[in-house]
C-alpha positions as CSV (number, residue, x, y, z in Angstrom):
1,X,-3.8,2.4,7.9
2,X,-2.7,1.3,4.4
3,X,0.7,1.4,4.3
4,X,0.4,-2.0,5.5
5,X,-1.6,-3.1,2.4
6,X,0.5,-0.8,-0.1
7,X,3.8,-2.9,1.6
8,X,1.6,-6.4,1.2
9,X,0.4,-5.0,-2.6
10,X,4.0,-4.2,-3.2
11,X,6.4,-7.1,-2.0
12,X,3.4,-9.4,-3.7
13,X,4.4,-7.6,-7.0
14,X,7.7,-7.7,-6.5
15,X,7.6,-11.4,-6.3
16,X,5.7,-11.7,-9.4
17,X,8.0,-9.3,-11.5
18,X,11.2,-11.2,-10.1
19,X,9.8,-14.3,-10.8
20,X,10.6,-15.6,-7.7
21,X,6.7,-17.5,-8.2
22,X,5.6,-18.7,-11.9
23,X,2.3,-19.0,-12.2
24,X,1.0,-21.5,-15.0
25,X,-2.3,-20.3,-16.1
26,X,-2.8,-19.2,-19.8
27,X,-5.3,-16.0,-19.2
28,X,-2.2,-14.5,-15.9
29,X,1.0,-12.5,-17.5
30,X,2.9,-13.0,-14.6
31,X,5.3,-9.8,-15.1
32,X,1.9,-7.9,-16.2
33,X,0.2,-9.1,-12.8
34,X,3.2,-8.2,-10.9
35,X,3.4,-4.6,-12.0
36,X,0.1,-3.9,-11.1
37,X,0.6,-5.2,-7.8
38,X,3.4,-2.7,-7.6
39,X,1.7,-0.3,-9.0
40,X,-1.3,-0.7,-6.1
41,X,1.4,-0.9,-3.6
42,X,2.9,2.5,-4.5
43,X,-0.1,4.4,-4.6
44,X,-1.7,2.8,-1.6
45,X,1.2,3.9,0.3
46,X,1.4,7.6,-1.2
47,X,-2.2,7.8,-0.7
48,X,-2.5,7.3,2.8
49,X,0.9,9.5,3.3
50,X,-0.6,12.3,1.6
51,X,-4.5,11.6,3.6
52,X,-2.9,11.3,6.6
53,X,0.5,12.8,7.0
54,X,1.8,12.1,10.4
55,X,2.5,15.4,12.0
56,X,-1.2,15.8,11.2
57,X,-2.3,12.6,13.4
58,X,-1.7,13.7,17.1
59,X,-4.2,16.7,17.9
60,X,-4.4,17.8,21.7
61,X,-7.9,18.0,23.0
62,X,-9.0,19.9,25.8
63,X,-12.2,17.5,27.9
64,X,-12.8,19.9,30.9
65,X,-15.4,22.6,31.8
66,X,-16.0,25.5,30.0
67,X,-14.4,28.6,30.7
């Protein structure tokens, strides 16, 4: 559920660190901001690996009577 986020967090810092987007504001360190993002990005995505790890996700459940 975030790896969607983590890929958002992460192409967002990649933009900043590439300066492909200057931002002109005296209090914003552009490169600083954009390794943070990154930074998010990366461990969003490891954290919802490592939560949820795919071969985990599909679990069979029995719904019928009792035996």
């Amino acid at each position: 559920m975030y790896i969607g986020l983590g890929i958002v967090l992460l192409v967002l810092g990649l933009v900043f660190v590439l300066d492909v987007i200057q931002v002109d504001l005296s209090f914003i360190n552009d490169n600083a901001l954009g390794w943070i993002l990154v930074l998010a990005g990366v461990l969003a995505i490891v954290l919802s690996l490592v939560v949820a790890p795919p071969w985990r996700r599909s679990e069979t459940y029995y719904d019928g009577p009792a035996r």
